[in-house]
C-alpha positions as CSV (number, residue, x, y, z in Angstrom):
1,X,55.0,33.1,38.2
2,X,53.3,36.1,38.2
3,X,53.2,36.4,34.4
4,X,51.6,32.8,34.2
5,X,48.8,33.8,36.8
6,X,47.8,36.8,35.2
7,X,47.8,35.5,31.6
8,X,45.6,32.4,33.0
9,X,43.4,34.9,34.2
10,X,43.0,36.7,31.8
11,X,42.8,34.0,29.5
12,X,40.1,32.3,31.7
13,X,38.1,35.6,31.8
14,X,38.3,35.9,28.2
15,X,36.5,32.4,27.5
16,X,33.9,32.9,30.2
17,X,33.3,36.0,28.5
18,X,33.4,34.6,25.1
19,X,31.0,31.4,26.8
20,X,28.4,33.9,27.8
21,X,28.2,35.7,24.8
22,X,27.5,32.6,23.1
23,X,25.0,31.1,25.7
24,X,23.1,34.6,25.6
25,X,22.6,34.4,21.6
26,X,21.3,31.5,21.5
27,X,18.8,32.3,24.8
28,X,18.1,35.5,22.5
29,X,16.8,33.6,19.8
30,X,12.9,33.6,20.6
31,X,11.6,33.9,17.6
32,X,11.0,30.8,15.7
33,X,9.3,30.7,12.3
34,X,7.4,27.1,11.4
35,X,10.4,26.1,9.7
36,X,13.1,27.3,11.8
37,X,11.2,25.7,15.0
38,X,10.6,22.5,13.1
39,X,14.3,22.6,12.4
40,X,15.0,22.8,15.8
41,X,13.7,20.0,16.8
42,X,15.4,18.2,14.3
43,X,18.4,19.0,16.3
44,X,17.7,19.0,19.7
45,X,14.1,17.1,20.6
46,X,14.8,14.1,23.0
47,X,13.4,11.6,19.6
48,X,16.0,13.2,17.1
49,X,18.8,12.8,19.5
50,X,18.2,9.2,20.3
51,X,17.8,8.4,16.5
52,X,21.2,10.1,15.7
53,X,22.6,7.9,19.0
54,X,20.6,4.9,17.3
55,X,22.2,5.5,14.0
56,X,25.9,5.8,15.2
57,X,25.4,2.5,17.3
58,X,24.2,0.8,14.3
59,X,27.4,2.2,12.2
60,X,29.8,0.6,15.1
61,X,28.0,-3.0,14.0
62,X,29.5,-2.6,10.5
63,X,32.9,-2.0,12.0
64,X,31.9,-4.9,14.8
65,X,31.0,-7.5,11.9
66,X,33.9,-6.7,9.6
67,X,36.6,-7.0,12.5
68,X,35.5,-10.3,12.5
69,X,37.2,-11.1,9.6
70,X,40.5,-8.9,10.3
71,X,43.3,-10.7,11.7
72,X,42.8,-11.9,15.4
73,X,46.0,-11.5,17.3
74,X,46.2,-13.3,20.3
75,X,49.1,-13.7,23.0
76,X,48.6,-16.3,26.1
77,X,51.3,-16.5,29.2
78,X,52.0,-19.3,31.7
79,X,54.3,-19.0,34.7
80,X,53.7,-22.4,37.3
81,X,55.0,-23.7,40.3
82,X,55.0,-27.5,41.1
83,X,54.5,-28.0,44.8
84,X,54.5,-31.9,44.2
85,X,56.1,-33.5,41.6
86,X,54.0,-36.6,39.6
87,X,55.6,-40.3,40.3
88,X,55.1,-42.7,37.6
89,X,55.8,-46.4,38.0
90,X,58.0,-47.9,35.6
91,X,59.9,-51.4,34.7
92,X,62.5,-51.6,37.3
93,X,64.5,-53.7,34.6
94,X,64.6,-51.0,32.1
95,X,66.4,-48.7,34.8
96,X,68.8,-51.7,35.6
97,X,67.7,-52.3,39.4
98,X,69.8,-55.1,40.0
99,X,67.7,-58.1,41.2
100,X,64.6,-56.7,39.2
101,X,62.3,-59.3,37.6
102,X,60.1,-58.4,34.9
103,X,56.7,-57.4,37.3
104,X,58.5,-55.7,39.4
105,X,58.3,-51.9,39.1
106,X,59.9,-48.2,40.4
107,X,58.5,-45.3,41.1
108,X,60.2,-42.4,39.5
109,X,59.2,-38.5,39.7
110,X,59.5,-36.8,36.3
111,X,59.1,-32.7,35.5
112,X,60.5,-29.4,36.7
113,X,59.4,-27.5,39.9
114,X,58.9,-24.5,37.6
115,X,57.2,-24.0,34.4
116,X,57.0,-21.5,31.8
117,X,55.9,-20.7,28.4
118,X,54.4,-17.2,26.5
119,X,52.4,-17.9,23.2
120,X,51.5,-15.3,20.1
121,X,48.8,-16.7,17.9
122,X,47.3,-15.1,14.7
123,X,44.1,-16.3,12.7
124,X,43.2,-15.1,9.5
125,X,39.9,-15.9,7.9
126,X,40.2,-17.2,4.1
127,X,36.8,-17.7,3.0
128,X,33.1,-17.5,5.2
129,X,30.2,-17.0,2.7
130,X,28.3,-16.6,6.1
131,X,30.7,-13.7,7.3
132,X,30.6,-11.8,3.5
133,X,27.1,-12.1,3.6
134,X,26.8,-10.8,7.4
135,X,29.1,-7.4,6.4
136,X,26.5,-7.0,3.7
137,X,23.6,-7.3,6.5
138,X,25.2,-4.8,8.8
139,X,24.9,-2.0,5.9
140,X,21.7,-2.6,5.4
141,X,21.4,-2.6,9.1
142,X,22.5,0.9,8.6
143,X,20.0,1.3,6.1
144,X,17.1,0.4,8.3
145,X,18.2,2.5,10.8
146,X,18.7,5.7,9.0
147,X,15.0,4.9,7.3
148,X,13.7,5.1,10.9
149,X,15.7,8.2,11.5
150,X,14.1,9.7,8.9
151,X,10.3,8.6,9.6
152,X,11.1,9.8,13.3
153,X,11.7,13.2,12.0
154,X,8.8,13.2,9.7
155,X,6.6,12.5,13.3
156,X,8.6,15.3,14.4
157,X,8.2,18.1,11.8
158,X,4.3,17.0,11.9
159,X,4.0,17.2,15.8
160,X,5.9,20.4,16.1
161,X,3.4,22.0,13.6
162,X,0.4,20.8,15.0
163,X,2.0,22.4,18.4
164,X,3.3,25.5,16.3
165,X,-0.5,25.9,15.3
166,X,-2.0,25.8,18.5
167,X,0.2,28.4,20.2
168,X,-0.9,30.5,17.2
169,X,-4.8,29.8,17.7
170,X,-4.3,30.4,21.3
171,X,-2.7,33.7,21.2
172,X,-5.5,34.5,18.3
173,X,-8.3,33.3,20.9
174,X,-6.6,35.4,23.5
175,X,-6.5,38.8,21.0
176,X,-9.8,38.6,20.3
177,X,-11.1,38.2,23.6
178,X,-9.3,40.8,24.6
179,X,-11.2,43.1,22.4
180,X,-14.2,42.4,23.4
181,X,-12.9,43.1,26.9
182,X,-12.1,46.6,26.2
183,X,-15.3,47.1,23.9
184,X,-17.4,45.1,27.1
185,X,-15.1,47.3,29.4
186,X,-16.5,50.7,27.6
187,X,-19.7,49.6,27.2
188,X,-20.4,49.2,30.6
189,X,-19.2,52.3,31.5
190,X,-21.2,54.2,29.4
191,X,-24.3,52.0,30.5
192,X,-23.4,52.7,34.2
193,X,-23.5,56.4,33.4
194,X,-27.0,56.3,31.8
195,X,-27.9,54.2,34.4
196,X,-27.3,57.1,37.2
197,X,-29.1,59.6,34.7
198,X,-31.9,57.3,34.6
199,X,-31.4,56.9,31.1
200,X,-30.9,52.8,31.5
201,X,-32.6,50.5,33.5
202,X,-30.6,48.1,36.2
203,X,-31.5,45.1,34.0
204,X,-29.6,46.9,31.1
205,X,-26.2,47.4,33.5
206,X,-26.6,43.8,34.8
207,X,-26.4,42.6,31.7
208,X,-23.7,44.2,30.6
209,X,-21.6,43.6,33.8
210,X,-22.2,40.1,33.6
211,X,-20.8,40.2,30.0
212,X,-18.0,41.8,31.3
213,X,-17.4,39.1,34.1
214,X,-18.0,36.7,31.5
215,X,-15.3,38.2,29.3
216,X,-12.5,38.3,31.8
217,X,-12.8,34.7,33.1
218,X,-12.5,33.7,29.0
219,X,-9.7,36.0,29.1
220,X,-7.8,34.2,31.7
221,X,-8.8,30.6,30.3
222,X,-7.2,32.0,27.0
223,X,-4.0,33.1,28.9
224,X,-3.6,29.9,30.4
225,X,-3.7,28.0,27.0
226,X,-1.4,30.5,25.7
227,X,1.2,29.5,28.6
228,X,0.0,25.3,27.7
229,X,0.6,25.3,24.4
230,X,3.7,27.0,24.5
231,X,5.2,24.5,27.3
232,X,4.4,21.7,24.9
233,X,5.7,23.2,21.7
234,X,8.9,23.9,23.4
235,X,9.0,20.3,25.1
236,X,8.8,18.8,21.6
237,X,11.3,21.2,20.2
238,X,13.9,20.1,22.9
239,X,13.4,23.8,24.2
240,X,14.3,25.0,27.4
241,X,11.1,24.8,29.4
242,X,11.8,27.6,31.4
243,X,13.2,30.5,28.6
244,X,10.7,32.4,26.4
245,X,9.8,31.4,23.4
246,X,7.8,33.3,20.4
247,X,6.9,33.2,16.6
248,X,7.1,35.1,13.7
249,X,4.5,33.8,11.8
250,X,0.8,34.1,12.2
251,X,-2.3,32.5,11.1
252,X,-3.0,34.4,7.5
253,X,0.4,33.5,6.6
254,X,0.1,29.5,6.9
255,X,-3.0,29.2,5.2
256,X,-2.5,28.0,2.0
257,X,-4.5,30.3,-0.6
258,X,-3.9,28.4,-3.3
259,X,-5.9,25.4,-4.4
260,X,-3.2,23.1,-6.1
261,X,-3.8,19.7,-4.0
262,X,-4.5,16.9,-5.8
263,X,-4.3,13.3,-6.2
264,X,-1.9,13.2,-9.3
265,X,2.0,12.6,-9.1
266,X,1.7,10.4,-6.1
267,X,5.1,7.9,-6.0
268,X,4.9,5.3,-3.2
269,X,9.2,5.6,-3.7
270,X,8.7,9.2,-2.1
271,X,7.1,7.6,1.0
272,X,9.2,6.7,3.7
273,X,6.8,3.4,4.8
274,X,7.5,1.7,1.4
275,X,11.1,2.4,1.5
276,X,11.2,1.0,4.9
277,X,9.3,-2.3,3.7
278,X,11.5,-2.1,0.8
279,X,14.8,-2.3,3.0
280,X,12.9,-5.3,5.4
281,X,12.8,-7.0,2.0
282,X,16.6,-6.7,0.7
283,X,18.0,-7.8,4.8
284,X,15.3,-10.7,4.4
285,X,16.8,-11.9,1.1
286,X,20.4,-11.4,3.1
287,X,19.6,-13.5,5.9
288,X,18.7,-16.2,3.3
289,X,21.8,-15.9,1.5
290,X,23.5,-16.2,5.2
291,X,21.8,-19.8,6.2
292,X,22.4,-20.8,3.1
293,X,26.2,-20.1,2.9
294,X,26.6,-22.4,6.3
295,X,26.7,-25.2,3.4
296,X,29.9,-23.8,2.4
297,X,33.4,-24.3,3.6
298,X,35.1,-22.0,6.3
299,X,38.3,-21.9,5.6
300,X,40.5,-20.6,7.5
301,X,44.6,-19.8,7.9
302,X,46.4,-19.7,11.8
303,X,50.1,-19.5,13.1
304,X,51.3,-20.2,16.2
305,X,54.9,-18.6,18.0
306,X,56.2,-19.8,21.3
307,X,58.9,-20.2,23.4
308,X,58.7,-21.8,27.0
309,X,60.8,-23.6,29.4
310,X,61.0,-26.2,32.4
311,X,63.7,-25.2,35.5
312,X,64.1,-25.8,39.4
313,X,65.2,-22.3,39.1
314,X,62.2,-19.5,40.4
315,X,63.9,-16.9,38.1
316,X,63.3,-18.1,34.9
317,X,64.5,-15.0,32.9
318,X,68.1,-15.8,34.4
319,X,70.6,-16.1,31.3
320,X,71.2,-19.5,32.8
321,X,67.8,-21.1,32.2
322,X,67.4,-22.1,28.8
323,X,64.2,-21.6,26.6
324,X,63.1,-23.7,24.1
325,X,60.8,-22.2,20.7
326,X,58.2,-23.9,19.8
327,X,56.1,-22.6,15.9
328,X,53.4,-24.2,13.3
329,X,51.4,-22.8,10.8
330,X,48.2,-24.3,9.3
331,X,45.2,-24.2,7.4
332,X,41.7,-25.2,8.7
333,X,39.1,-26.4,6.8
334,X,35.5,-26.9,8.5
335,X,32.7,-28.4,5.8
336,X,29.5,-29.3,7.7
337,X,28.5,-32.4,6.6
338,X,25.0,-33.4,7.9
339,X,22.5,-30.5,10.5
340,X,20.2,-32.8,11.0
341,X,17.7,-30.5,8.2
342,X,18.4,-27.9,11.0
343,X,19.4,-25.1,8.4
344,X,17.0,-26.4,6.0
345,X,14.3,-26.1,8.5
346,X,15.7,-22.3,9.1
347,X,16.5,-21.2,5.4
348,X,12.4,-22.2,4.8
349,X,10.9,-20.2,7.5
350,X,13.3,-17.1,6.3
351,X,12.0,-18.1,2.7
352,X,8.2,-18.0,4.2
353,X,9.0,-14.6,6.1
354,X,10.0,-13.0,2.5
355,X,7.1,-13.9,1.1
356,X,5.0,-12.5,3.9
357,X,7.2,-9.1,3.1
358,X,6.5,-9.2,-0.1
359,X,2.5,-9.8,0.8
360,X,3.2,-6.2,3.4
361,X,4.6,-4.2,0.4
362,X,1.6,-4.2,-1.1
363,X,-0.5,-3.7,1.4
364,X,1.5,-0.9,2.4
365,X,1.2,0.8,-1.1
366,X,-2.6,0.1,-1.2
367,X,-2.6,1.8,2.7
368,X,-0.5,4.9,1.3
369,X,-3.2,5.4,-1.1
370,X,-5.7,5.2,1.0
371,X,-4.4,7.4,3.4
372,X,-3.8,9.9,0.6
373,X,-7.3,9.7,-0.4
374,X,-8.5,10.1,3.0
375,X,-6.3,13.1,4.0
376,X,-6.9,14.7,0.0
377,X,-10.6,14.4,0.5
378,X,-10.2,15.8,4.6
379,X,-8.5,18.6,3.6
380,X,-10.7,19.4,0.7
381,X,-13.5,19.5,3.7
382,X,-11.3,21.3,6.0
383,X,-11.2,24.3,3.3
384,X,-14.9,24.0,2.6
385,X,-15.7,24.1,6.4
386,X,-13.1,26.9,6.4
387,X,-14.3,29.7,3.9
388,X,-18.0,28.8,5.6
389,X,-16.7,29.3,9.0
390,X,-14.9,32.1,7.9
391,X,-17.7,33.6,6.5
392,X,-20.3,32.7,9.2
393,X,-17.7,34.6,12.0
394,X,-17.7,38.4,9.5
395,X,-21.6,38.3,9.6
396,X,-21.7,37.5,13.7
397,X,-19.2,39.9,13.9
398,X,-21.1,42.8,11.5
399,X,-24.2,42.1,13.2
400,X,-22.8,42.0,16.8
401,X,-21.4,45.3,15.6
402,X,-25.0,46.3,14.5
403,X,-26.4,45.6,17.9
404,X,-24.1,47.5,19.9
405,X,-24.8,50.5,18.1
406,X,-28.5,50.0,18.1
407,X,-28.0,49.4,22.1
408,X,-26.3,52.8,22.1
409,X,-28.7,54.3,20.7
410,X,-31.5,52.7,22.8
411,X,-33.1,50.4,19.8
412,X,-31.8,46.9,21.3
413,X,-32.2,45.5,23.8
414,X,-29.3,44.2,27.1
415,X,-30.7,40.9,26.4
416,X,-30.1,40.8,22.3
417,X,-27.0,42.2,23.0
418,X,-25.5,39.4,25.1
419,X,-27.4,36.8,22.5
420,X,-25.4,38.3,19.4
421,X,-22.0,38.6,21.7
422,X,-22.4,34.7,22.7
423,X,-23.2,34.0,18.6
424,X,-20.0,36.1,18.1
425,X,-17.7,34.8,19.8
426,X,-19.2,31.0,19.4
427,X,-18.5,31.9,15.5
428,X,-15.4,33.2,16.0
429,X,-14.5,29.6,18.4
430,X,-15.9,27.5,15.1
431,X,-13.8,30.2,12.9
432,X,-10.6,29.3,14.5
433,X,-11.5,25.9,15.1
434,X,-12.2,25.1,11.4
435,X,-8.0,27.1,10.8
436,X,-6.5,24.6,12.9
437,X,-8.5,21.5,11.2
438,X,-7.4,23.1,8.1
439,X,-3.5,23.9,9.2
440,X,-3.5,20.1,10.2
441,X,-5.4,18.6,7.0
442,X,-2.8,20.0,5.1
443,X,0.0,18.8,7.6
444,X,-1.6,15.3,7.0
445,X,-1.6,15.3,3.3
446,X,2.1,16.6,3.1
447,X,2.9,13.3,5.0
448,X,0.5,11.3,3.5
449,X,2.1,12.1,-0.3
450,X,5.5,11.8,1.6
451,X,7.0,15.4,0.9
452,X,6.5,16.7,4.8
């Protein structure tokens, strides 16, 4: 007894040991590229785990609609007591009551005080135009379902980007900031010492210190984004809130430097909207084909096994009660022969629906152009706005640069100082502004040509 403790110890140590090191790899793995996150949340966001829930419900209606045409096994049991016998009245002649005439009757109690019987039945379907057409509809169910897996995890990859990108801009925000902290933070410093040799007037220092204060609260509001934009990239992951999370990409590395967008190759097949109008269209035609196979015979097969009995004796399984076997098998026909125009009435709205479909496919394929356009000729603006941006923030930036060192050297002013700083940093704000637009303009095209 011993033995079996000790090896179910050890045993249980070894899987909680084996458990942990598990649970710790995957709390270890913090660093997500774009992809890698995206596929992620392909796995575990709370949208991609209701569509693969949604998908294997809709698999379970195939098996549901073709069990309907497996055999259907039935067995039925009966066990009764009669507490009071039935009396039926009878000629009293035909029984031979002497001194009967021919109205006069007897009453006469017929049956058993216990009753019995056990029945197995089987039906087997032979032909349901209805039922071939319905196992048809539930893979295409399937179909539909599969196509909105798919779209959801289109929504997916595109909202974990967008969230990818702003963690990035945040903690880009945040470095450069804290820069200009420690430049602000050494710049007041030496002021301050100037100051006490009379070298700098108080205006100077106030300036300067107010930058500094000015710096730090930005500071603060940029850590806090950092913090926000993380929480929501891990909620639409299906990360753990609470673990940590980082990247191992950075801006430079997502921006597409090469110019090879355009509108050519565009295949509305590629798009997940038109195959989804596509699939409406074949389970519209099905549904058709379904009212109008209720024309058609059911036909149908059935067998019927039983065995029952009739006794004053309680015990009915005694050796001594006998049971009787009762069997038929059949075929059932069922034609429907007049609906009042009720299925005719059905069959043209289903007929007036498919047109309407067909009306939507275009209209989505003329959409999906249009949103192609659109997003081709935003993200052509988002690059534009981009270089300018980008080119706007390296001249604040050089002639922020400038200013310090003609502060330093007592040819600037405190006041044109704190102007260039706020024209800095509002160019750098645009600068990384304009990324983003451009990191989601490209995000937008991918899905609007349908190869996100």
């Amino acid at each position: 007894m011993r033995k079996i403790l000790h090896f179910s110890f050890v045993l249980l140590l070894f899987l909680t040991i084996s458990h942990t090191g598990y649970s710790q790899e995957i709390v270890q793995k913090k660093k997500f590229s774009l992809t890698e996150a995206q596929d992620f949340a392909l796995l575990n966001s709370y949208s991609a785990i209701n569509q693969e829930y949604e998908l294997k419900i809709a698999k379970k209606k195939v098996m549901e609609t073709i069990a309907d045409g497996l055999p259907q096994i039935n067995f039925s049991g009966n066990y009764s007591k009669n507490l009071d016998l039935p009396f039926q009245m009878v000629p009293a002649q035909a029984f031979g009551v002497a001194g009967a005439g021919p109205d006069d009757k007897v009453k006469i109690q017929f049956g058993s005080e216990f009753n019995s019987d056990a029945t197995i039945s089987v039906n087997q379907k032979i032909f349901d135009g209805a039922y071939i057409i319905g196992t048809m509809a539930a893979r295409v169910f399937v179909d539909l379902t599969r196509n909105q897996k798919e779209k959801t995890a289109i929504d997916i990859k595109e909202l974990v980007a967008q969230s990818y990108y702003n963690v990035l801009i945040a903690y880009k925000n945040f470095k450069t900031l804290e820069e200009n902290l420690a430049v602000n933070q050494r710049q007041f410093e030496e002021t301050k010492a100037y100051f006490k040799n009379g070298l700098r007037e108080e205006l100077d220092l106030d300036q300067i210190e107010l930058m500094l204060s000015n710096t730090k609260s930005a500071l603060a509001d940029a850590k806090r984004s950092i913090h926000i934009s993380k929480t929501v990239l891990k909620f639409v992951m299906g990360y753990d809130i609470d673990n940590e999370i980082n990247l191992s990409e950075d801006l430079d590395s997502l921006i597409s430097k090469e110019d090879s967008n355009s509108l050519d190759g565009f295949n509305p097949n590629m798009h997940i909207d038109y195959r989804m109008i596509e699939t409406n269209i074949h389970a519209q035609k099905l549904l058709i084909k379904s009212n109008q196979a209720k024309y058609l015979p059911v036909i149908s097969a059935f067998y019927n096994y039983g065995r029952g009995t009739a006794t004053d004796e309680s015990n009915v399984f005694k050796r001594s009660v006998p049971w009787y076997t009762n069997s038929v098998i059949g075929v059932k026909i069922n034609l429907p022969i007049f609906t009042g125009f009720r299925n005719k009435s059905i069959i043209k709205q289903n007929k007036f629906k498919y047109e309407s479909l067909i009306s939507d496919k275009k209209s989505v394929e003329q959409n999906l152009k249009k949103e192609l356009s659109i997003s081709f000729s935003n993200l052509q603006t988002a690059k534009e706005k981009f270089e300018n941006d980008k080119k706007g923030y390296d001249i604040a930036k050089r002639i922020y640069d400038k200013t310090r060192i003609k502060f330093n050297e007592g040819m600037s002013t405190s006041n044109e100082l704190s102007e260039n700083e706020k024209q800095y940093l509002n160019s750098h704000s645009n600068y990384l502004q304009s990324t983003l637009n451009l990191l989601n303009s490209e995000i937008a095209y991918k899905k609007a040509l349908g190869i996100l």
